[in-house]
C-alpha positions, 0 to 999 in steps of 0.5 A, a space after each residue: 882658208 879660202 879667198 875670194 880673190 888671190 892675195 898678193 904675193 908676200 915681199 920679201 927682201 933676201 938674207 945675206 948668207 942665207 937661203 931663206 928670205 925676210 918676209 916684210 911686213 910694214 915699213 916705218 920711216 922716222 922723218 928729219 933723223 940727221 940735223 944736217 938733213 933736218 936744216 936742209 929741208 928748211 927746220 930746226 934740228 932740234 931733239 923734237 919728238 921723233 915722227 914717222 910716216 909709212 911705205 907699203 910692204 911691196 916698195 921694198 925692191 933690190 937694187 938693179 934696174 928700175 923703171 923711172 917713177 912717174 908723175 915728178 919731175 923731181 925725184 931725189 934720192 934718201 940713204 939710209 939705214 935699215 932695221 928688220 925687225 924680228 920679234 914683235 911687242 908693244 910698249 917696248 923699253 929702250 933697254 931691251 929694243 934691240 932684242 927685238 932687231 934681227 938684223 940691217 941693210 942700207 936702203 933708198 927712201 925715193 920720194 917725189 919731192 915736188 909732191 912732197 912738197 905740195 903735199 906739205 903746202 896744203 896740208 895733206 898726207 905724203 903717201 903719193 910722195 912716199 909710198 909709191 911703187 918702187 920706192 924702197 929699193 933695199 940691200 940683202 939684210 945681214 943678221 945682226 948675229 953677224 954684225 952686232 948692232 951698228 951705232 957707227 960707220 960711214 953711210 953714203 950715196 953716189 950718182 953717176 960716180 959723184 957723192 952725194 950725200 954722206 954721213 955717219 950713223 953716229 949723227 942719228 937724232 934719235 938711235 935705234 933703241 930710242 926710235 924702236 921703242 918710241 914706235 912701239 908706244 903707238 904701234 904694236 911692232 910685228 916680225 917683219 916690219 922694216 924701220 928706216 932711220 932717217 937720211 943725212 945731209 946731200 938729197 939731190 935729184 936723179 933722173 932717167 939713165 942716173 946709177 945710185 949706188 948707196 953704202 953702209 959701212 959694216 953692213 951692205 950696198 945697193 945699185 939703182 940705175 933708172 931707165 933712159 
């Protein structure tokens, strides 16, 4: 097959332990997946249906030094966790969801908040607040065949030494399975789509010269320092 133009390179995320890499396809992002998160932004925590919105392929960056997203001037900082998902299907039962996983990492959903939050003001769509370059700074993925799949442990992220948001992966509104086979009614899951899973309470803002540093109890970290 020929192209009219060059394609743009395939993301891909590294596998912790291995020397091959996780090519990424779509990521997923369920909204409001901890209740304290939820109440923070100003909503009731509720066991609502869960909603999802989306990041491109090429958002998901390892950690290091990044250039300061423009246009905001109020960043702020998601942790959370992350599924990598290995076998596609639709219509996907609950009991069967993490057939499906290939493995997990902890990563950095950065929005631009005061988008976001004229985004919502005026109806419109998140994407320019979400899905900006960057804006998934991720950690190796570990292959749930070494780690089993996490339902708890401690995920967290610091600024500058100081913590900021912490939680346990038990306080999750909607689990894993439950949020796999949701998205999996409406979209047909492919290899190599990412699912971040929601962020606890603590979002807070960063700014250029700020180190985030971000854990995930049982399965990674990931270091983002902003340029001065």
């Amino acid at each position: 097959m020929s192209y009219v133009i060059e394609p743009a390179p395939q993301t891909t995320v590294p596998v912790a332990g291995e020397e091959g890499v996780f090519p990424v396809g779509r990521i997923w992002c369920v909204g409001r997946n901890y209740a304290d998160h939820a109440r923070e932004m100003g909503h009731d925590p509720d066991r609502e249906p869960p909603f999802f919105f989306s990041k491109p392929a090429n958002a998901a960056v390892p950690g290091g030094t990044l250039p300061f997203p423009g246009q905001t001037e109020d960043l702020h900082h998601e942790v959370e966790l992350v599924v990598a998902i290995g076998k596609g299907g639709k219509d996907i039962d609950q009991a069967s969801a993490l057939d499906h996983v290939y493995g997990y990492a902890i990563g950095l959903d950065m929005t631009r908040r005061d988008l976001q939050a004229g985004f919502k003001k005026a109806g419109r769509p998140w994407e320019l607040a979400k899905g900006f370059d960057e804006s998934c700074p991720i950690s190796p993925i570990v292959p749930a065949a070494k780690i089993g799949h996490p339902t708890q442990g401690k995920i967290e992220v610091s600024v500058n030494g100081k913590v900021q948001q912490t939680g346990d992966m038990n306080q999750m509104i909607w689990s894993v399975p439950e949020a796999i086979a949701f998205l999996s009614r409406y979209v047909a899951l492919l290899p190599g789509d990412l699912i971040m899973t929601g962020t606890p309470a603590g979002v807070s803002a960063v700014k250029p010269g700020d180190t985030m540093h971000g854990t995930c109890e049982g399965v990674g970290e990931v270091t983002v320092t902003y340029q001065g």
